[in-house]
C-alpha positions in Angstrom: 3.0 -20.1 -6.7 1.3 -17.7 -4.3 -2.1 -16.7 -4.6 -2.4 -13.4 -5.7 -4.2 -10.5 -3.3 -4.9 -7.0 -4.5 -5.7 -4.7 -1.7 -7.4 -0.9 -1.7 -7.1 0.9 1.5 -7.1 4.2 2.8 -8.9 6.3 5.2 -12.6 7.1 5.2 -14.3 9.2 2.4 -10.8 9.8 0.7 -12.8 7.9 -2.4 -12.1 3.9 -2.5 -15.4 2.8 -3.5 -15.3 4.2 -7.1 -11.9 3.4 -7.4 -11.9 -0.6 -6.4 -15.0 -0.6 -8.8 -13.2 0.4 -11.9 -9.5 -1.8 -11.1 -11.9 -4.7 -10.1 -13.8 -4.4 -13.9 -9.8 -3.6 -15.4 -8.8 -6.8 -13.9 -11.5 -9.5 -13.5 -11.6 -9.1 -9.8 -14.3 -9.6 -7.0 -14.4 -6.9 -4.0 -14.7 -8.1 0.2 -15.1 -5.2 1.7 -12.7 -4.7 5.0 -15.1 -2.5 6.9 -16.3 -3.5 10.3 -20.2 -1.7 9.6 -20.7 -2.6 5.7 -21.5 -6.0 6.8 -24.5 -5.0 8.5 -28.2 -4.9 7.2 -30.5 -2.0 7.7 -27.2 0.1 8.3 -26.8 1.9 4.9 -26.5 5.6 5.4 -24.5 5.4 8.8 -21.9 3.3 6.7 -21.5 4.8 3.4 -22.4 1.4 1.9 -21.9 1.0 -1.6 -25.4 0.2 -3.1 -26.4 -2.2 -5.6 -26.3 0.7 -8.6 -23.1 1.5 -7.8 -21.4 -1.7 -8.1 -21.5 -1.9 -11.6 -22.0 -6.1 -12.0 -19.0 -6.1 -9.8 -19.8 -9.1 -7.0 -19.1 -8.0 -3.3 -18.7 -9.8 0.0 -18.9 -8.9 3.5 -21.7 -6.1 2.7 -25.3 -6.6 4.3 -24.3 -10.1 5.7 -25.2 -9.9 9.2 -28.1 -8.3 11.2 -27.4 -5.3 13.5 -27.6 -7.3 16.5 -24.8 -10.1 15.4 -21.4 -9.7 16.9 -18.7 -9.1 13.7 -15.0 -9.0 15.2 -11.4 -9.7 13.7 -11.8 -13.7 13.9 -15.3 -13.3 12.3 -13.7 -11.1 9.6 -11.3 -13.2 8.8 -13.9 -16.9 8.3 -15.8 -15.1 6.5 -13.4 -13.1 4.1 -11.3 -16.4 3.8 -14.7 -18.1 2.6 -15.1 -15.5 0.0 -11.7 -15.5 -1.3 -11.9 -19.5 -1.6 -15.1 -18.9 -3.8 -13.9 -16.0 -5.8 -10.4 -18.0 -6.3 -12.8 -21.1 -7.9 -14.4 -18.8 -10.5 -10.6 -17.6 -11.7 -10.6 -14.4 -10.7 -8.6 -11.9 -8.4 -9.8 -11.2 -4.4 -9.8 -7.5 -3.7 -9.9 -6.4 -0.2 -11.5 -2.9 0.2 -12.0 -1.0 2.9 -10.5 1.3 5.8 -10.3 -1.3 8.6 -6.2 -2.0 8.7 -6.4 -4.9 11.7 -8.9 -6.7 9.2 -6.6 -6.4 6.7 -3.3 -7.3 8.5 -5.8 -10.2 9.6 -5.9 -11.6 6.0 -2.4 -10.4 4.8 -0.4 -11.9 7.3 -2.4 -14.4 8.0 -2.6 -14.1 12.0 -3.4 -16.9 13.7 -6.5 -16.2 16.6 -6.8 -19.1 18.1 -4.4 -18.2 21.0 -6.8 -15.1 21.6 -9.3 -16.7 23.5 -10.9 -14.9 26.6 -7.9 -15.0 29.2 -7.8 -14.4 33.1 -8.4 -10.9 33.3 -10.9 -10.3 30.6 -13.8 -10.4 33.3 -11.7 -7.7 35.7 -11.4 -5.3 33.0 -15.1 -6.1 31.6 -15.8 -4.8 35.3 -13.3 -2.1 35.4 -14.8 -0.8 32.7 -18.3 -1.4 33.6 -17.7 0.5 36.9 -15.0 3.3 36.0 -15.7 3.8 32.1 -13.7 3.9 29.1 -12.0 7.0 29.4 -10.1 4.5 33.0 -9.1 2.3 30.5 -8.3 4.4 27.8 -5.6 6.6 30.5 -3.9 3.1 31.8 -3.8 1.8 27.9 -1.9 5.2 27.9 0.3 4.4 30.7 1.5 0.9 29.5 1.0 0.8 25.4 1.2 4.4 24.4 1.6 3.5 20.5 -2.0 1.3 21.1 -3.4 4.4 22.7 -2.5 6.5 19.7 -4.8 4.0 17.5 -7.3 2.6 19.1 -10.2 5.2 20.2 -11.2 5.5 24.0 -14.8 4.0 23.0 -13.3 1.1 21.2 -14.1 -1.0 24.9 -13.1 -4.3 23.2 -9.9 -3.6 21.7 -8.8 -1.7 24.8 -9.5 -4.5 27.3 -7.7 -6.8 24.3 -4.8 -4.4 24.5 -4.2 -4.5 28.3 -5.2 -8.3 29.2 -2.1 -9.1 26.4 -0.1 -6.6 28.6 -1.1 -8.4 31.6 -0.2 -12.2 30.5 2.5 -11.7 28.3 4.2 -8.3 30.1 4.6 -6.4 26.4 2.5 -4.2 23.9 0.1 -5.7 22.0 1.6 -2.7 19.4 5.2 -4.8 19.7 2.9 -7.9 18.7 1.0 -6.2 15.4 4.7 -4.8 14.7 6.1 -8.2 14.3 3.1 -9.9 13.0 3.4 -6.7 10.2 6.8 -8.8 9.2 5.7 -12.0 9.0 5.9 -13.5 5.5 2.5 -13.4 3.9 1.1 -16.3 1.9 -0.2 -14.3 -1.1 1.5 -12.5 -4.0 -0.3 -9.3 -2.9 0.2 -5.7 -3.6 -1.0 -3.3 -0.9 -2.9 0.4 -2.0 -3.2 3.0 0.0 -5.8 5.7 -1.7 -4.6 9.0 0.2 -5.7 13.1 -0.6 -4.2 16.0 1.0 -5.2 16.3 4.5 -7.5 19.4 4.3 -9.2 18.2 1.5 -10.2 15.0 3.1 -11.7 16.6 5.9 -13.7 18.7 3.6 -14.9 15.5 2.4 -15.6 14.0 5.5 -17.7 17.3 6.8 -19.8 16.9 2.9 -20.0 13.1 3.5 -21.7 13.8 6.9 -23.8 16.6 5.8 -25.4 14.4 2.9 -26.1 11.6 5.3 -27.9 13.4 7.3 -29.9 14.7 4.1 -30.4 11.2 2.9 -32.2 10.4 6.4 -29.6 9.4 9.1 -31.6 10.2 11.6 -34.5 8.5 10.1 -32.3 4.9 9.8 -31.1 5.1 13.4 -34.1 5.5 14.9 -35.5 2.5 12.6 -33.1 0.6 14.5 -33.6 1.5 18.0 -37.0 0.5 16.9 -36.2 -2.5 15.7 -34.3 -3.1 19.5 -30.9 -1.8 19.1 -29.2 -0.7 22.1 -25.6 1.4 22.3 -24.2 -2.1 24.0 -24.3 -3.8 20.3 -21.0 -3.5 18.4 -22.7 -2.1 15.8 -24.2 1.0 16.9 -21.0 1.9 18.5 -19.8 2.7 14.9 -19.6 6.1 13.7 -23.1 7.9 12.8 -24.5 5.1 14.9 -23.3 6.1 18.3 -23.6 10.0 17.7 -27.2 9.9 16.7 -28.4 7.4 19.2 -27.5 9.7 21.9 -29.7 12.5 20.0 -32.3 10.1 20.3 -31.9 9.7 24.1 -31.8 13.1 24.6 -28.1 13.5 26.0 -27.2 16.0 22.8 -29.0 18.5 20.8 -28.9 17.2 16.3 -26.3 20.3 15.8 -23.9 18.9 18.8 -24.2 15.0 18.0 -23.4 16.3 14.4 -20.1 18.4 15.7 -19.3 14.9 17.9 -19.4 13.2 14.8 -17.5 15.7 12.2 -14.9 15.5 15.0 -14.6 11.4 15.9 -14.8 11.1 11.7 -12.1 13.3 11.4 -9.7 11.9 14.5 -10.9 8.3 12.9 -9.2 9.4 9.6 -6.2 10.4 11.1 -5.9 6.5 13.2 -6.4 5.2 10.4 -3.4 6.8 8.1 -1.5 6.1 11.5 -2.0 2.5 11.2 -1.5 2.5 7.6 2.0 4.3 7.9 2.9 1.3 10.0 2.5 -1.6 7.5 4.7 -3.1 5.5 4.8 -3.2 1.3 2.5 -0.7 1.3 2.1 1.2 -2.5 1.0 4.8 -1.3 -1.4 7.2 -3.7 -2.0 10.0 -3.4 -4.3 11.8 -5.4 -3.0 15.2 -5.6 0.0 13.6 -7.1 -2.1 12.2 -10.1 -3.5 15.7 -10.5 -7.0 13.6 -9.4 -6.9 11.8 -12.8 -8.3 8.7 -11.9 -7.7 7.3 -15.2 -3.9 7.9 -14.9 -3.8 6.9 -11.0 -5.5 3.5 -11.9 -3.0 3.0 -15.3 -0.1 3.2 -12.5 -1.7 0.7 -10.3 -2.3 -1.9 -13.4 1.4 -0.8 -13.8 2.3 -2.1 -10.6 0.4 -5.0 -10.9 1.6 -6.2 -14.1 4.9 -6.1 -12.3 4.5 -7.9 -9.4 2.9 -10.8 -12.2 -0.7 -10.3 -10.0 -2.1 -9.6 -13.2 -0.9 -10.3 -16.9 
């Protein structure tokens, strides 16, 4: 028998986090959260963590794990959401992997194996390459040789571009060929795979509000707490949104109203990667809100529908 999985995706502010609270209560399940800025301390606005309040009794993993200055990657994910699925497993009830991060999720899914992935022979070339020429060099030649990575990765995302090419460079294909087969290799777990989706102009809407109540809950206030605590743009974590945007409002290279316009915009393009990614997975349950009218209570009644028939849940 397979152990069973229950995953809620979908792209940013489209509404998870209430969601995965109430099927988690409906069917004795504990939450990791599959979010690559969640698992940081002192980073709570910036992410749209879910606060203690919120999660109703409900246990979480991978939230406010790491400090800001710890490196959290793929690999990481995967130890440490693998760790929390053994423990959540041992007190009989159901893993639920939430979040908007889809290579994390794939990660767990398919069960990808990293250990070929260690630094190769041209990791240090592009590490200078982009050092000396800047992302937006890398970004064009990902452009040139892996078009379909291009379209999801973003031209800041340093690491996952260099990963992208130096697999191009030893093994002469797409890394996008790679995920595409690794999206059909059997997964070990009885899982069923949620994607939470809204119509696209009222999830920007969402996005702009989201941003504008961050700020009013003191963005500003939490990034500059963290450049005082010593963290520099260099640190995988403030290159995520919110982080990146108003560090360089601190340093003087954008006025508040144009770092906030950056922002809006990268949130919005984000959203749209990340539906792109999630279009490209396998077994994956769309739903869309507008469909359940925005009944939450009937939308999760379908997904305990679902569940009951792929025996995840009784």
């Amino acid at each position: 028998m397979k152990e069973p999985l229950i995953i809620l995706a979908g792209p940013t502010a489209v509404g998870k986090t209430k969601l995965s609270i109430d099927l988690a209560k409906a069917v004795g399940g504990e939450i990791i959260s599959a979010d690559s800025m969640q698992v940081y301390k002192h980073m709570d606005i910036g992410s749209a963590k879910i606060r203690p309040s919120q999660m109703q009794g409900v246990r979480h993993y991978l939230v406010d794990e790491l400090e800001p200055w710890e490196e959290f990657h793929v690999v990481r994910f995967q130890q440490m959401a693998k760790q929390a699925m053994k423990e959540i497993r041992e007190r009989r009830h159901i893993p639920i992997l939430v979040g908007g991060t889809g290579f994390y999720i794939q990660a767990i899914v398919r069960d990808i194996d990293f250990t070929e992935n260690e630094a190769g022979p041209y990791r240090r070339e592009l590490e200078r390459l982009a050092e000396e020429k800047g992302s937006v060099y890398l970004y064009e030649e990902l452009q040139r040789v892996d078009p379909e990575s291009a379209e999801i990765i973003h031209e800041n995302n340093v690491k996952r571009m260099i990963r992208a090419l130096e697999f191009y460079r030893i093994t002469g294909e797409k890394i996008s060929k790679h995920n595409e087969e690794q999206r059909k290799k059997r997964s070990p777990y009885n899982f069923a795979y949620f994607v939470l989706n809204d119509d696209r102009a009222k999830l920007y809407a969402r996005i702009e509000k989201r941003i504008d109540e961050m700020l009013e809950e003191g963005l500003v206030k939490e990034v500059l707490h963290l450049k005082e605590m010593g963290c520099v743009r260099e640190m995988v974590s403030m290159q995520g949104l919110g982080y990146k945007e108003i560090l360089a409002y601190l340093d003087g290279e954008y006025t508040l109203e144009e770092a906030v316009g950056i922002l809006k915009q990268d949130t919005r393009r984000f959203a749209k990667r990340q539906l792109t990614w999630f279009r490209r997975e396998q077994e994956v349950i769309w739903l869309n809100k507008e469909a359940y009218a925005y009944d939450e209570e009937k939308l999760l009644a379908s997904m305990l529908k679902i569940l009951r028939e792929k025996e995840i849940i009784k």
